[in-house]
C-alpha positions as CSV (number, residue, x, y, z in Angstrom):
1,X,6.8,37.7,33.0
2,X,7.7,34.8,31.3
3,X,5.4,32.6,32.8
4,X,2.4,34.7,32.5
5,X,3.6,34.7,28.4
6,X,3.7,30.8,28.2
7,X,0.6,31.0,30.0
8,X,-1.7,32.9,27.5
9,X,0.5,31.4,24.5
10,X,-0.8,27.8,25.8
11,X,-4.4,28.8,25.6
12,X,-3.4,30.5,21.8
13,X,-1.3,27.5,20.8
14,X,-4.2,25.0,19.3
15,X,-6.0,27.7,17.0
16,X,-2.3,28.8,15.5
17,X,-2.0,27.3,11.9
18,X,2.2,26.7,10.8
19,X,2.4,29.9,9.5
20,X,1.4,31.5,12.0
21,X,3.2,28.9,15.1
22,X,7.1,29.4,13.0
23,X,7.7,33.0,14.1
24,X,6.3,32.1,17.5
25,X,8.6,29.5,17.9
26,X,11.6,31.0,16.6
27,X,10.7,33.5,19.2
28,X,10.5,31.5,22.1
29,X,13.7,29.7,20.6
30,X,15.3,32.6,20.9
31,X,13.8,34.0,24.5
32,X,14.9,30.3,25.8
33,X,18.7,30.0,24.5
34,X,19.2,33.7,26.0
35,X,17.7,32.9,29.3
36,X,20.2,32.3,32.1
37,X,20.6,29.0,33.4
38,X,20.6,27.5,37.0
39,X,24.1,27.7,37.6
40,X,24.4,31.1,35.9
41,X,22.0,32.3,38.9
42,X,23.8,30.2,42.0
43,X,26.6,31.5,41.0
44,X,25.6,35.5,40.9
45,X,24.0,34.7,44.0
46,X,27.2,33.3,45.8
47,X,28.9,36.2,44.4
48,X,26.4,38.6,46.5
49,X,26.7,36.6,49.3
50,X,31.0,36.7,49.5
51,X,30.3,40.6,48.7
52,X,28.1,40.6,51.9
53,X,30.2,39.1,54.0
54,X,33.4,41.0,52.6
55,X,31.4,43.8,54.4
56,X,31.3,42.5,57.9
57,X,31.3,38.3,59.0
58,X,29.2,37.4,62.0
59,X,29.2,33.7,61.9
60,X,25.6,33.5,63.6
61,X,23.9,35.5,60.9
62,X,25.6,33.8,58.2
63,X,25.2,30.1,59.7
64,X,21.1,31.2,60.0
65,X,21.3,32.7,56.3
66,X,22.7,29.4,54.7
67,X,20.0,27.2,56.6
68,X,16.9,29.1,55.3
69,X,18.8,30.2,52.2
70,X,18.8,26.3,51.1
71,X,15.4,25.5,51.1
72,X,14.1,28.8,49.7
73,X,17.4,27.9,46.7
74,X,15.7,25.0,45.8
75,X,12.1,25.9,45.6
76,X,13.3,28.7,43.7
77,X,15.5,26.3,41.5
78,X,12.3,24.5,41.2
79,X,10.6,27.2,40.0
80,X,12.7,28.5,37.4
81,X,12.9,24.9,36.2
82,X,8.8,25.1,35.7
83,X,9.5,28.2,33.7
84,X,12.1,26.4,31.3
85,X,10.3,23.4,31.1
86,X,6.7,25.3,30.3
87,X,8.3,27.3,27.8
88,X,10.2,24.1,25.7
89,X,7.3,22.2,26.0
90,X,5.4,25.2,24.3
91,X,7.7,25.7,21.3
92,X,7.9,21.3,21.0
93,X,4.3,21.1,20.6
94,X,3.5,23.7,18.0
95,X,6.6,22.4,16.4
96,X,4.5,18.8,16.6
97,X,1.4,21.0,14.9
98,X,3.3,22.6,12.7
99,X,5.2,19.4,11.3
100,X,1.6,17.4,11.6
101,X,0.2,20.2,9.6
102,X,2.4,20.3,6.8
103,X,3.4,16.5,6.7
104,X,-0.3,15.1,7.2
105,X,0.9,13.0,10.5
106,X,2.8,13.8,13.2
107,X,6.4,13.2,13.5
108,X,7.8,10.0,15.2
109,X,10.5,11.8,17.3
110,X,11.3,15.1,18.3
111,X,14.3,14.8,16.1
112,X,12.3,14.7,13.0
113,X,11.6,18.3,13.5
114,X,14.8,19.7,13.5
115,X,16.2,21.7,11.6
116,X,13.2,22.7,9.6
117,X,11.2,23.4,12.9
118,X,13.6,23.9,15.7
119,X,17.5,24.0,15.8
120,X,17.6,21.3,18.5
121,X,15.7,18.7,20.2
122,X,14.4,20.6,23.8
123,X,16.0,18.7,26.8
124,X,13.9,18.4,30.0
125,X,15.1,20.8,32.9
126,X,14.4,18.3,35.3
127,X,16.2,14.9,33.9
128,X,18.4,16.5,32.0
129,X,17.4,14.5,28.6
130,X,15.2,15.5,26.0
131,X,11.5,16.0,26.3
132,X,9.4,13.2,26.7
133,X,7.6,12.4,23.2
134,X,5.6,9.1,22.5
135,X,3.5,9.3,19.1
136,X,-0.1,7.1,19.9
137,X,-1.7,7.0,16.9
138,X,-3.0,10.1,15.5
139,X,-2.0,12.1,18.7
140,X,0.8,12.4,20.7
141,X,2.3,13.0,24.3
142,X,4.7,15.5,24.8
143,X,6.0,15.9,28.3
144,X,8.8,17.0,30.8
145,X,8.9,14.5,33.7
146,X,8.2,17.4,36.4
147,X,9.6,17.9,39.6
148,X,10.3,14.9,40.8
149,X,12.1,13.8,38.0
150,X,10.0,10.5,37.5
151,X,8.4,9.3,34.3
152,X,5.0,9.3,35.2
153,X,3.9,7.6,31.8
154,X,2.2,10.9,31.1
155,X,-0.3,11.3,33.6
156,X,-0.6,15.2,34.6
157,X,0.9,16.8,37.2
158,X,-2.4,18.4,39.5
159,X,-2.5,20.6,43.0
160,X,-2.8,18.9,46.3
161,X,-5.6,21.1,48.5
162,X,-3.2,23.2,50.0
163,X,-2.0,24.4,46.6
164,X,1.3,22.4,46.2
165,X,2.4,20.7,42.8
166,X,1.7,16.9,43.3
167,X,3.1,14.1,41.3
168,X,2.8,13.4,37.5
169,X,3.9,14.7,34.2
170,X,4.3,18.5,32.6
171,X,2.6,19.6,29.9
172,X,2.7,22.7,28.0
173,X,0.0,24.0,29.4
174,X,0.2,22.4,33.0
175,X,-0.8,24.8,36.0
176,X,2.3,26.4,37.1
């Protein structure tokens, strides 16, 4: 749900003016602080899985469970990474157009914009540190480093031909 929100938000963001971006991104503030983190889901996972085997152990089943469990735990991680990242990204860069709208220029850090735009800097899912923002003249980049955690100076992520993310950069309105 959330990413299908982000989604058509992305397409709306550029045609909102400041008054009209603020409530949005106190919104999405607000949908993003009450979100449940990583950690918060491994750990209600693990929970099911003692519960299941509380039930009955058969070491085979459970040996076979763990195996696939981990890859399909860290495309999944992955994913709801994307989600966190698309939707910080989002609320940064109407932040940027709100700031740029009112000020006549855009800011030269993300930390410019708090507390009159956002309560705190976003951080990056994926590194861990804030968003990636590097003014260039009139415009600006505003990125999270993606899934494979490298700075790719800003150069968008794309699809390989069999649909998988390839290297580069996340923008707010990146494919998912």
């Amino acid at each position: 749900m959330k990413r299908l929100a982000t989604r058509r938000l992305a397409k709306l963001a550029p045609k909102l003016n400041a008054g009209e971006a603020r409530p949005v991104i106190a919104e999405l503030e607000k949908i993003d602080n009450a979100g449940v983190t990583w950690d918060e889901v491994l750990q209600n996972e693990n929970r099911f899985v003692r519960y299941q085997l509380s039930k009955g152990f058969n070491p085979i089943t459970w040996a076979m469970a763990r195996w696939q469990g981990r890859s399909l735990r860290l495309r999944a991680e992955m994913r709801h990474n994307r989600i966190a990242a698309h939707l910080r990204l989002l609320y940064a860069e109407l932040a940027v157009r709100c700031y740029q709208s009112e000020q006549g220029r855009a800011p030269t850090g993300l930390e410019q914009l708090v507390p009159k735009y956002l309560q705190r800097v976003p951080s990056d899912p994926f590194s861990g540190h804030p968003l990636v923002y590097r003014l260039q003249g009139t415009n600006w980049l505003l990125y999270s480093v993606g899934e494979d955690g490298v700075d790719d100076g800003g150069r968008p992520v794309g699809r390989s031909g069999s649909g998988t993310v390839t290297r580069g950069d996340l923008f707010y309105d990146s494919p998912y």
